[in-house]
Backbone as ProteinMPNN parsed JSONL, in Angstrom:
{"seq_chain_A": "XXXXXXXXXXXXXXXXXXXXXXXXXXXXXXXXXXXXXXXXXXXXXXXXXXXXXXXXXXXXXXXXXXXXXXXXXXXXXXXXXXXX", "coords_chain_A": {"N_chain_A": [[-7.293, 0.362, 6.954], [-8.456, -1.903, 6.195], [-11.137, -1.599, 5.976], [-11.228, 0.195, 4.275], [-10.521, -0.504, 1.997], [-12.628, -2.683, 2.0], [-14.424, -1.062, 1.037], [-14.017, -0.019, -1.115], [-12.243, 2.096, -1.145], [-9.665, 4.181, -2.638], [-6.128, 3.392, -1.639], [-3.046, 3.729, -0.375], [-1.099, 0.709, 1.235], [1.189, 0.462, 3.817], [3.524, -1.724, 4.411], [5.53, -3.107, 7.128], [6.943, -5.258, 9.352], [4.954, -6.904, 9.128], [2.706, -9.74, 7.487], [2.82, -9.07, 4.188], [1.761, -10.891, 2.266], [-0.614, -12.377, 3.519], [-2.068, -10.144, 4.777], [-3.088, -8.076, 2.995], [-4.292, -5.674, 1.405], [-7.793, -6.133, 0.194], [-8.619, -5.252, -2.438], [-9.221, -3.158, -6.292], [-8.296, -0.999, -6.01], [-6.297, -0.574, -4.172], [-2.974, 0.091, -3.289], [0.392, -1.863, -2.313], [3.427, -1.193, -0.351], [6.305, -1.972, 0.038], [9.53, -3.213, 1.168], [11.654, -5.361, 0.703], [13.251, -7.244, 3.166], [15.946, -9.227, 5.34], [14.466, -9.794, 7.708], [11.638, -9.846, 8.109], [8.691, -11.071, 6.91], [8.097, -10.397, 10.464], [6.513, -10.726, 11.889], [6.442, -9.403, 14.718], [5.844, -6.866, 17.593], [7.225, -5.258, 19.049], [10.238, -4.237, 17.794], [13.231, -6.083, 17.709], [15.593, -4.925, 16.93], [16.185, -2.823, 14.381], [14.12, -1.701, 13.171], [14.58, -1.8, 10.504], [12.801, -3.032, 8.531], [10.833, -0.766, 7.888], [12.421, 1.341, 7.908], [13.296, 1.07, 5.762], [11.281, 1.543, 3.828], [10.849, 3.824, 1.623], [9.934, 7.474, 1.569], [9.408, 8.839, -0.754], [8.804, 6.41, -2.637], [6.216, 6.174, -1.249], [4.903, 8.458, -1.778], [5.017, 8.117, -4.683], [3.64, 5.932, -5.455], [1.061, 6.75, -4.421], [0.183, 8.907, -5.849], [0.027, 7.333, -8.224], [-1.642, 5.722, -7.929], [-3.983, 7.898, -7.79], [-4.209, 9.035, -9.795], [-4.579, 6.729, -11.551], [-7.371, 6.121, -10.306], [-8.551, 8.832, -11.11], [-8.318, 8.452, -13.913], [-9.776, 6.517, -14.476], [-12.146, 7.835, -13.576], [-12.471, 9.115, -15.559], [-13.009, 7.91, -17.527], [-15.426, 6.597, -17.207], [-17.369, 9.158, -17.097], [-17.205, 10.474, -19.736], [-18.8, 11.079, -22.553], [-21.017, 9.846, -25.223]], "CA_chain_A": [[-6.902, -0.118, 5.649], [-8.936, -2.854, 5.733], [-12.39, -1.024, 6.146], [-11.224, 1.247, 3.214], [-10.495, -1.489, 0.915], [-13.836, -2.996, 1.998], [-15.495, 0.242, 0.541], [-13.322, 0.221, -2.843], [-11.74, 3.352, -1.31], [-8.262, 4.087, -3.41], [-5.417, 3.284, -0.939], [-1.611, 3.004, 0.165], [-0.845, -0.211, 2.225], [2.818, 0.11, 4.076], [3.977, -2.811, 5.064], [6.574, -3.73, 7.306], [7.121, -6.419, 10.072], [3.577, -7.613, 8.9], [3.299, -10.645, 5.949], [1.673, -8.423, 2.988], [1.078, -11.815, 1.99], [-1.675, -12.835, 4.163], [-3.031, -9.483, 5.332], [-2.735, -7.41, 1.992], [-6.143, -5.086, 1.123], [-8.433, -6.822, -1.288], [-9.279, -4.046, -3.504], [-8.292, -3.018, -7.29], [-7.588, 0.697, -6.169], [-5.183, -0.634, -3.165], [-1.587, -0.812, -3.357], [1.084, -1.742, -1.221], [4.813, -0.504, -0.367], [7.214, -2.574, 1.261], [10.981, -2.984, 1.17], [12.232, -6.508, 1.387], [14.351, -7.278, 4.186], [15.574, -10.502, 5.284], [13.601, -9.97, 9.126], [10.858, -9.242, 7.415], [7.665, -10.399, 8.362], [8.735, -11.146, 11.835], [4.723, -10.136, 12.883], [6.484, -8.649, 16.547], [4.821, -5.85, 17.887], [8.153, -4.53, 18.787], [11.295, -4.597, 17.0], [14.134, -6.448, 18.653], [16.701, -4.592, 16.188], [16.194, -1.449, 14.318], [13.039, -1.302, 12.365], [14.711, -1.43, 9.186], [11.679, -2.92, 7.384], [10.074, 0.168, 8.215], [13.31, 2.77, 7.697], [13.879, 0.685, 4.427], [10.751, 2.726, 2.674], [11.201, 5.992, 1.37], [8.456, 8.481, 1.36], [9.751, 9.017, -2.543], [8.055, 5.757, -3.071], [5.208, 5.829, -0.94], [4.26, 9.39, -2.751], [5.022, 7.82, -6.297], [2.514, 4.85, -4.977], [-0.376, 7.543, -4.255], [-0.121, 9.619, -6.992], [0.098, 6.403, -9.234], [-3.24, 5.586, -7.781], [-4.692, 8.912, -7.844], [-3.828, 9.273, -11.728], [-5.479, 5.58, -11.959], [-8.737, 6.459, -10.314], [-9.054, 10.137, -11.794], [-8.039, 8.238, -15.38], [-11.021, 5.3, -14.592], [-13.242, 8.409, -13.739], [-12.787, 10.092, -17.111], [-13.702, 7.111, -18.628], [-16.882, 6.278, -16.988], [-17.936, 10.126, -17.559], [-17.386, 10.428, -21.299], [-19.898, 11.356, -23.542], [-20.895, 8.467, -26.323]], "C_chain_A": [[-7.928, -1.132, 5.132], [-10.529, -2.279, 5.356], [-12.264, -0.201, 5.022], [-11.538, 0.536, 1.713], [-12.078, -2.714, 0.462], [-14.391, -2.13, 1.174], [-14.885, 0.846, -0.721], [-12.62, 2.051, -2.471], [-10.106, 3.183, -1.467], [-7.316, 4.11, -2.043], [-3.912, 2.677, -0.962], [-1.321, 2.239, 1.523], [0.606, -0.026, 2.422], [2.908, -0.531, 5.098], [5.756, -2.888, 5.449], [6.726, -5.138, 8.162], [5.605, -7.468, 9.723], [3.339, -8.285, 7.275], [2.089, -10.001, 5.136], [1.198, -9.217, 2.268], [-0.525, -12.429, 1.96], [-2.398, -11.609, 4.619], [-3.116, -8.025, 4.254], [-4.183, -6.685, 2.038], [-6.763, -5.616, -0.07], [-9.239, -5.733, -1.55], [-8.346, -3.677, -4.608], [-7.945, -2.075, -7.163], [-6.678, 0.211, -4.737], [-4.106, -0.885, -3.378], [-0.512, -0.818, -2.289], [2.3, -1.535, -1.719], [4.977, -0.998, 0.685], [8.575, -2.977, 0.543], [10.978, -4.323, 1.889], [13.832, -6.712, 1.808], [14.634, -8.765, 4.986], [14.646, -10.659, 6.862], [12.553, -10.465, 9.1], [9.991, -10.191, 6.308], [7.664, -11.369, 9.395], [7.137, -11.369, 12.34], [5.516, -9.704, 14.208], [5.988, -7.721, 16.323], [5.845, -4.715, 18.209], [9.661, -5.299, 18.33], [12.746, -5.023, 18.006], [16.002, -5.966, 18.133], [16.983, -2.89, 15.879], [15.162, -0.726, 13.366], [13.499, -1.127, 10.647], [14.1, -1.825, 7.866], [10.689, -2.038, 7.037], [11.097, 1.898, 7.426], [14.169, 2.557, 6.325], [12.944, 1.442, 3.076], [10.457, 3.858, 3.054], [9.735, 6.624, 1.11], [8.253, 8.714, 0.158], [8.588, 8.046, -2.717], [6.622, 5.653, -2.851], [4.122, 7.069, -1.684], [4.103, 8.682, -4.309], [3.209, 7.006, -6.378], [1.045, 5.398, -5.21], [-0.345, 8.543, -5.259], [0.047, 8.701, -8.279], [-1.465, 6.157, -9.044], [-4.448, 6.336, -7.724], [-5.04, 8.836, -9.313], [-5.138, 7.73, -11.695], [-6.889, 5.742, -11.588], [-9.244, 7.712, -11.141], [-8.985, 9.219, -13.43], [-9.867, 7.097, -15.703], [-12.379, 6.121, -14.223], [-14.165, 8.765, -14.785], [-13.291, 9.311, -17.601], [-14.93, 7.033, -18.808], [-17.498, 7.646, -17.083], [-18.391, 10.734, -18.515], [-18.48, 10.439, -21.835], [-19.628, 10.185, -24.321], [-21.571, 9.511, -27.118]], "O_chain_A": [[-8.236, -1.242, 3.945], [-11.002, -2.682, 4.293], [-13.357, 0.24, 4.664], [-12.301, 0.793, 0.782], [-12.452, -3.255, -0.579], [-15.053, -2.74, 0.335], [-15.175, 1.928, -1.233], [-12.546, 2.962, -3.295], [-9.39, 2.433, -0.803], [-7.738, 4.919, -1.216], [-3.581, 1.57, -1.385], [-1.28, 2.783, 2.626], [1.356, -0.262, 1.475], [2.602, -0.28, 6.264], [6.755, -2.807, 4.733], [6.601, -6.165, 7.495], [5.43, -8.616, 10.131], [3.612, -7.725, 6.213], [0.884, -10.218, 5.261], [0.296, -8.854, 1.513], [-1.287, -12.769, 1.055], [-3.551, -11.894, 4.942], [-3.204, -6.931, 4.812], [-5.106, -7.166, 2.697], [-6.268, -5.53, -1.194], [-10.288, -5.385, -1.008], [-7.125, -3.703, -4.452], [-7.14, -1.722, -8.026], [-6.379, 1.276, -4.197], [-3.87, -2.048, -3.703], [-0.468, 0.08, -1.447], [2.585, -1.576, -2.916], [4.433, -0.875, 1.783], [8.594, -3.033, -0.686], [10.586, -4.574, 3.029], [14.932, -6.526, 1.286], [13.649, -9.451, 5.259], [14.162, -11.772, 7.069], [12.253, -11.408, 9.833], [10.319, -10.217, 5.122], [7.401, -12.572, 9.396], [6.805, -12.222, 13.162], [4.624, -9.732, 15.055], [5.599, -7.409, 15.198], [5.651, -3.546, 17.878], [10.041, -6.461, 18.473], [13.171, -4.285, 18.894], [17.087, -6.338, 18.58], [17.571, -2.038, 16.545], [15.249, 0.413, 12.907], [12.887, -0.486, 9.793], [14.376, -1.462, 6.723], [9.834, -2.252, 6.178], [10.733, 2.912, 6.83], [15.1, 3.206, 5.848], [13.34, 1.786, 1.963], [10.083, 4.548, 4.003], [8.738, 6.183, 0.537], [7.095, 8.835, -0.244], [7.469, 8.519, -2.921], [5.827, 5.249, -3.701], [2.967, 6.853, -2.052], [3.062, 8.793, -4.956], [2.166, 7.295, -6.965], [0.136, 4.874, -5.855], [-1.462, 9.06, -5.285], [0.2, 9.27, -9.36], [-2.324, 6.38, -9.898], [-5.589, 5.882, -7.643], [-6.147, 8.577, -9.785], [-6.356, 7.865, -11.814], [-7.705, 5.525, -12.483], [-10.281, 7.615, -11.798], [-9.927, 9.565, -14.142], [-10.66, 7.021, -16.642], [-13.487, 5.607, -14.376], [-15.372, 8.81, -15.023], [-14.227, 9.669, -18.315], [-15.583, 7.218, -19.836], [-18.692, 7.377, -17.214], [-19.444, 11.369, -18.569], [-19.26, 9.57, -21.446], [-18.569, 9.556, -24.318], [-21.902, 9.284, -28.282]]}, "name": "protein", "num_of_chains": 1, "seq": "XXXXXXXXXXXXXXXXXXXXXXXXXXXXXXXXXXXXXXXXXXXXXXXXXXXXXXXXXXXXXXXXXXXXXXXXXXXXXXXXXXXX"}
């Protein structure tokens, strides 16, 4: 994620037990998907419950997410291609 966002490549960040705060992707084509929960961000490595900052997002969203950002790069292509 991070190596992608280094390289301005378009990306979905899903966050759960981890603070999207502090370790978010710095890039304008990155976005993230996370479902707040009150655990949530514990940072553990494993879950001492039931992962439900994890089984709280839906694939619905995380598709909407990447085809929001697809549309946004293909739309910021057209631009810069345009004839003057």
């Amino acid at each position: 994620m991070h190596l992608a966002a280094a390289f301005n490549v378009p990306l979905v960040a899903v966050f759960g037990s981890t603070d999207n705060t502090t370790t978010y992707p710095l890039s304008d084509t990155a976005r993230v998907v996370r479902e707040p929960v009150d655990c949530a961000p514990c940072m553990k490595r494993e879950c001492p419950t039931d992962h439900i900052c994890m089984k709280a997002v839906k694939a619905e969203k995380v598709i909407a997410t990447a085809l929001d950002v697809q549309n946004t790069v293909t739309a910021e292509k057209s631009r810069s291609c345009s004839f003057r």
